[in-house]
C-alpha positions as CSV (number, residue, x, y, z in Angstrom):
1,X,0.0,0.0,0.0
2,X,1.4,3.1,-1.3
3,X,1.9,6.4,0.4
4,X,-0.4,9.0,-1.5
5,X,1.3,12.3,-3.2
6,X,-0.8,15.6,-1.7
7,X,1.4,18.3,-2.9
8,X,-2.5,19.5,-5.2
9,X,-3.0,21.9,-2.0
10,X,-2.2,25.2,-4.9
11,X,-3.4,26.0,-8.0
12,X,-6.1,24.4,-10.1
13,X,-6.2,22.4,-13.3
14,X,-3.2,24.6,-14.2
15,X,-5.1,25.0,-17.8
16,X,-2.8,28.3,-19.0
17,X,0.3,27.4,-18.0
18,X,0.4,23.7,-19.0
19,X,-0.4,24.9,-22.5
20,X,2.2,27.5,-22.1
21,X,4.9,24.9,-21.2
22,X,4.0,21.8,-23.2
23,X,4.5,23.5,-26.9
24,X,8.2,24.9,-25.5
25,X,9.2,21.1,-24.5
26,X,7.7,19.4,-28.0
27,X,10.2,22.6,-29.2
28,X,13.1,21.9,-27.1
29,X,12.4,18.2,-26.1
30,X,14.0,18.3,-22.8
31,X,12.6,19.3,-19.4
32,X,16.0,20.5,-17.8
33,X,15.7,23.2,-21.0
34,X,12.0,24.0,-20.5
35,X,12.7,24.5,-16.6
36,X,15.5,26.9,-17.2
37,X,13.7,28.6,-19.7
38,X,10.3,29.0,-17.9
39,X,11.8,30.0,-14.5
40,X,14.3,32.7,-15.9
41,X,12.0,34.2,-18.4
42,X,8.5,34.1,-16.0
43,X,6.9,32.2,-18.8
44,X,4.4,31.4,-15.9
45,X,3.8,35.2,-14.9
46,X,4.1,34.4,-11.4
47,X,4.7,37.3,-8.8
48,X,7.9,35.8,-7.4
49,X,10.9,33.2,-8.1
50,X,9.8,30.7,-5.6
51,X,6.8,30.6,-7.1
52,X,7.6,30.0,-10.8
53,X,9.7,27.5,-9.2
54,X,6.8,25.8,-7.6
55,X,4.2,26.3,-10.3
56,X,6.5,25.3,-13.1
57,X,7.3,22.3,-10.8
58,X,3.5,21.1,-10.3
59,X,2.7,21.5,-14.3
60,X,5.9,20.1,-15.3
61,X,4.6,16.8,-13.6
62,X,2.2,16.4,-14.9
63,X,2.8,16.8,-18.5
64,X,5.2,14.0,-18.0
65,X,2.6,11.7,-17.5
66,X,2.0,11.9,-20.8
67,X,4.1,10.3,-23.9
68,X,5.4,12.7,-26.0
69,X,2.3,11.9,-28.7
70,X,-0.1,12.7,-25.9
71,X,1.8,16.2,-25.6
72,X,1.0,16.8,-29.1
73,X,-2.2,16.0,-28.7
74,X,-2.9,18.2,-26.0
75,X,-1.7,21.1,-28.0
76,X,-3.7,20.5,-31.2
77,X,-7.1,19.8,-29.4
78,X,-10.1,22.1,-28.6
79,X,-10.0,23.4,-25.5
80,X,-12.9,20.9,-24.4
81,X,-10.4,18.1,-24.6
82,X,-7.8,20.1,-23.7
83,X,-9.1,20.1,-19.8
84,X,-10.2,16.6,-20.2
85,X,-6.5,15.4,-20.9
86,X,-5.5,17.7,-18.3
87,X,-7.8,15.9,-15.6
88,X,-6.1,12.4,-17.2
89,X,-2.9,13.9,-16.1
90,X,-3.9,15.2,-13.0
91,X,-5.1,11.7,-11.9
92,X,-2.3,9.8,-13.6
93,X,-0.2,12.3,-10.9
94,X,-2.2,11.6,-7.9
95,X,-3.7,8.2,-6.5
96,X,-6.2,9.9,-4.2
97,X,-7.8,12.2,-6.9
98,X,-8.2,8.9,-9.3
99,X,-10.1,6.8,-7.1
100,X,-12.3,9.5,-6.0
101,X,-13.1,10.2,-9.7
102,X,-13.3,6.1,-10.1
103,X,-15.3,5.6,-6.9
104,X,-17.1,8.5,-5.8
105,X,-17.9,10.4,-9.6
106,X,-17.8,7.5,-11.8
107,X,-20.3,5.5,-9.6
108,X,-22.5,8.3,-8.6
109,X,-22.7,8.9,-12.1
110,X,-23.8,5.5,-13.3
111,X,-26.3,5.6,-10.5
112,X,-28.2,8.8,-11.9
113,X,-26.8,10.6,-8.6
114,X,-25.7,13.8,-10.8
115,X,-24.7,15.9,-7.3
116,X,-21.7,15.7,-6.0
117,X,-21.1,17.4,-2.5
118,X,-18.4,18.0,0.7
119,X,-20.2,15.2,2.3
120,X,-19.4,12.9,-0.5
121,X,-16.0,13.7,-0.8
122,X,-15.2,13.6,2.9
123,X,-17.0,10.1,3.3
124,X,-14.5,9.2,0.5
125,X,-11.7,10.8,2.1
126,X,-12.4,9.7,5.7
127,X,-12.6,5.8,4.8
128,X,-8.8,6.1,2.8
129,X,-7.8,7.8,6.5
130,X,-8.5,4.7,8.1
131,X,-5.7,3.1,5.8
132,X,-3.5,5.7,5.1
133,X,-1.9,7.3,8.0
134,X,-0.3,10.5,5.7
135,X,-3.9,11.2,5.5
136,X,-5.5,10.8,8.8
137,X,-2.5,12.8,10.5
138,X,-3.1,16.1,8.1
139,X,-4.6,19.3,9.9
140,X,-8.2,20.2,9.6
141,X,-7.4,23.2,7.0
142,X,-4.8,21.1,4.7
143,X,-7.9,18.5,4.5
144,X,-9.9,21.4,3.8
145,X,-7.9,22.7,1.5
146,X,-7.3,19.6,-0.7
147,X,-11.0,19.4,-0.8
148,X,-11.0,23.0,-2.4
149,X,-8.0,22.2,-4.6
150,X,-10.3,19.3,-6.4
151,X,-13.3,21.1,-6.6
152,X,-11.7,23.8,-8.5
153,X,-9.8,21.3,-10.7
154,X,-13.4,19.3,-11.6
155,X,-14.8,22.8,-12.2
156,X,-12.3,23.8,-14.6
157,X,-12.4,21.1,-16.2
158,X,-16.0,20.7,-17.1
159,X,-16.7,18.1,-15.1
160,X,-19.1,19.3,-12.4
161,X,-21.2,22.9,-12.7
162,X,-21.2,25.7,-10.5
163,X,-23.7,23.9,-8.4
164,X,-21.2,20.7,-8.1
165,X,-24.0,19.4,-10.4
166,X,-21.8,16.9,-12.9
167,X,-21.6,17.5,-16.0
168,X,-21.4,14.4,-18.7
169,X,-17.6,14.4,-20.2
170,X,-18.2,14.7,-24.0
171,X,-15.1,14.4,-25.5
172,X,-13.8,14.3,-28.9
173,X,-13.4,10.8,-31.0
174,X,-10.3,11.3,-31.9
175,X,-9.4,12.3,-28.5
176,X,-11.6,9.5,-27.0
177,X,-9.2,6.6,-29.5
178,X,-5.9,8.6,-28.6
179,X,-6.2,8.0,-25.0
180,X,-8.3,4.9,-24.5
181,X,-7.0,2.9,-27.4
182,X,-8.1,-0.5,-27.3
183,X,-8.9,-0.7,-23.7
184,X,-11.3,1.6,-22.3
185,X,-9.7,1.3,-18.8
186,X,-8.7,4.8,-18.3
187,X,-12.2,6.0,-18.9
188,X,-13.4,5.6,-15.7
189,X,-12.1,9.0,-14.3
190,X,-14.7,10.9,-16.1
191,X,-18.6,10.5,-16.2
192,X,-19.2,9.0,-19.3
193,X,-21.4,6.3,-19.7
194,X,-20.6,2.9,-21.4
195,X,-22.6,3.4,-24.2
196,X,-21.4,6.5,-25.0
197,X,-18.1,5.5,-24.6
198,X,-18.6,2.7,-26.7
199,X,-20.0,4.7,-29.5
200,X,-16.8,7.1,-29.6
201,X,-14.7,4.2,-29.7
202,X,-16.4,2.6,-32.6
């Protein structure tokens, strides 16, 4: 049983600068030049150092979940399935965020259950306490705080309304084939349903 990575407490979906970064690595092809590039020239418009630093450091991640053919694709999409790759890399990066979207989202959204609320999310988060100690041992405001953080990311990413209402994932087909290939396995982030899925994969 792994330990889970939490350092999501900043930021959001990190929409602008991932697609400021990822076209200057498919340019440059390595991340030690993208790094030194982004951080000296405040490609991320950040107020201070330590924060490019940081920033840069949390969007680099992420993009390098992604081969460099999903890069590409993130830069040519719409900017629809721009934020739904995003959210792919975001729970590629962090355990906790994709079995909420696996076993709180997915399943309320297969159940007709379209809201998604605080209480649903600390239920979620209160039963992986009880096996993960990193988790049960964090303060009241960092467990608020993550709480925040993921809310924010869903909302950006279209996935749940204003309201926390969800909102179906509708992406592309080409998108849809890039990502899911032949196995629809990493589908189960978003609330899609089979059917649909099936018919984007056809």
């Amino acid at each position: 049983m792994g330990v889970y990575r939490l350092s999501f407490t900043t930021g959001g979906l990190y929409f602008r600068e991932c697609l400021k970064v990822a076209p200057l690595y498919l340019e440059l092809g390595c991340w030690d030049s993208v790094r030194n590039i982004s951080i000296e020239e405040n490609l991320l418009q950040t107020n201070t150092r330590s924060s490019s630093v940081r920033t840069y450091r949390e969007v680099s991640t992420r993009l390098q979940q992604f081969s460099n053919d999903e890069i590409e694709l993130l830069v040519e999409s719409s900017k629809q399935d721009q934020r739904y790759l995003l959210w792919l890399a975001i729970c590629r990066q962090y355990k906790l965020i994709e079995e909420f979207a696996v076993e709180v989202i997915r399943e309320k959204f297969l159940g007709m259950d379209l809201s998604l609320t605080h209480h649903d999310y600390n239920l979620f988060f209160n039963r992986k306490a009880d096996w993960h100690p990193e988790l049960d041992e964090l303060s009241t405001s960092t467990k608020n705080k993550l709480r925040q953080v993921l809310f924010r990311m869903l909302g950006e990413a279209d996935l749940i309304s204003s309201g926390n209402q969800m909102i179906p994932a509708m992406l592309s087909p080409k998108v849809a084939r890039a990502i899911f290939g032949t196995s629809n396995s990493q589908s189960v982030i978003y609330p899609i349903s089979d059917a649909d899925l099936g018919d984007l994969l056809l």
